[in-house]
C-alpha angles and dihedrals in degrees: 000000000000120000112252108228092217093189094058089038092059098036090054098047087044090054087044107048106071111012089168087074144052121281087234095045091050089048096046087062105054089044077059108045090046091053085051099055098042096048094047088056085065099023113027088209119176089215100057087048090056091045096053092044090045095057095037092056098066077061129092117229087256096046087055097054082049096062090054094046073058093054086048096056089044088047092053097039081058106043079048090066143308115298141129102249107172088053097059090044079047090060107030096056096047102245110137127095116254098189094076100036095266116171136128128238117246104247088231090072094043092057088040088056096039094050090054095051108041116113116216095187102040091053093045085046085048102047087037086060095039101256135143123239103235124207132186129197108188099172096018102163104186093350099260100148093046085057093048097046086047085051088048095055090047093058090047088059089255118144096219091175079072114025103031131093130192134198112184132190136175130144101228117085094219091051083052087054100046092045092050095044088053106049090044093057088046094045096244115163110228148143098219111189131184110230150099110280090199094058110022102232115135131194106189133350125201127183122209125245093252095059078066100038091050101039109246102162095052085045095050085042087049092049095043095053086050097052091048085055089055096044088062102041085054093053094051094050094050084045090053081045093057092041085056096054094046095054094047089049097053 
């Protein structure tokens, strides 16, 4: 059986759908609808619902089965292997923005840099001692060295759909969707926000599914409650400490 090339597959079905509109446009959309669909299995949210209706009905009947012949193609390339596919599709196509510096990573660097960076010792000490592996974004694009990092782990015999955390960041609202629909496909638990990291100011936050399904709040709360404990415990002895020097310096 012949290997399916999903990224020319879904490029050529994305420049094909709707040639009445603009490539970015099109693929705005999808990144839309797909975000939509993924977040109201965890918020039911109205809005999203509005949101989702209101992008499907400029569509024909035929255009809409075409976005999820879209999401079919996505769903395959990354069961096939880790990559970060709508980034590629993201640069191939020529659809950053220049202007403010805007390019994805090749997912070959980000495992290169994840792989030279990634502590053994320090992620079995962490998870020995209950503690989550944190990771920040600050500027994630499509989320590639998130994926990376996750693959990493795996290879390592770490389970990330447990033990990881992700906090990811970027500025552009495409890059947020593609971050969030990603992580969400791999199981990667992660609060992914639209903002801007430098100034704090955030437009829109979404968690995956799989921050819900592993219990990452009750495990942050967990390892909070636990910080605070150790943070009093370590007052009290420097205050017996004190106590101690006073009385041997009377």
């Amino acid at each position: 059986m012949e290997k399916i090339d999903y990224l020319k597959e879904f490029m050529a079905k994305l420049q094909s759908l709707d040639r009445s509109r603009s490539l970015t446009i099109v693929f705005k959309d999808f990144l839309t609808l797909c975000t939509c669909s993924f977040a109201q299995t965890i918020y039911r949210s109205d809005e999203l619902e509005q949101r989702y209706l209101q992008t499907v009905k400029q569509y024909t009947k035929e255009q809409a089965e075409e976005f999820s012949e879209l999401l079919a193609f996505l769903v395959m390339a990354l069961e096939e292997k880790y990559q970060d596919f709508l980034g590629e599709v993201f640069m191939r196509l020529n659809l950053g923005n220049s202007a403010i510096g805007q390019y994805e990573t090749p997912y070959t660097v980000s495992k290169f840099m994840s792989e030279i960076n990634f502590s053994e010792l320090e992620i079995s000490q962490k998870i020995a001692n209950n503690h989550l592996i944190t990771l920040s974004e600050p500027c994630c694009g499509s989320g590639g060295m998130i994926i990376a990092f996750a693959e990493t782990m795996k290879e390592h015999k770490f389970n990330y759909q447990k033990h990881l955390y992700v906090e990811a960041i970027d500025i552009d609202e495409m890059s947020f969707m593609m971050a969030y629909i990603q992580l969400t496909l791999f199981g990667i638990p992660a609060k992914v926000i639209q903002g801007n990291t430098l100034t704090l100011k955030f437009q829109q936050v979404l968690f995956t599914p799989f921050y819900f399904l592993s219990g990452i709040e009750y495990k942050l709360q967990k390892i909070n409650t636990n910080n605070k404990h150790e943070l009093i415990e370590t007052k009290n002895n420097n205050q017996k400490q004190n106590m101690q020097l006073q009385l041997f310096q009377l």
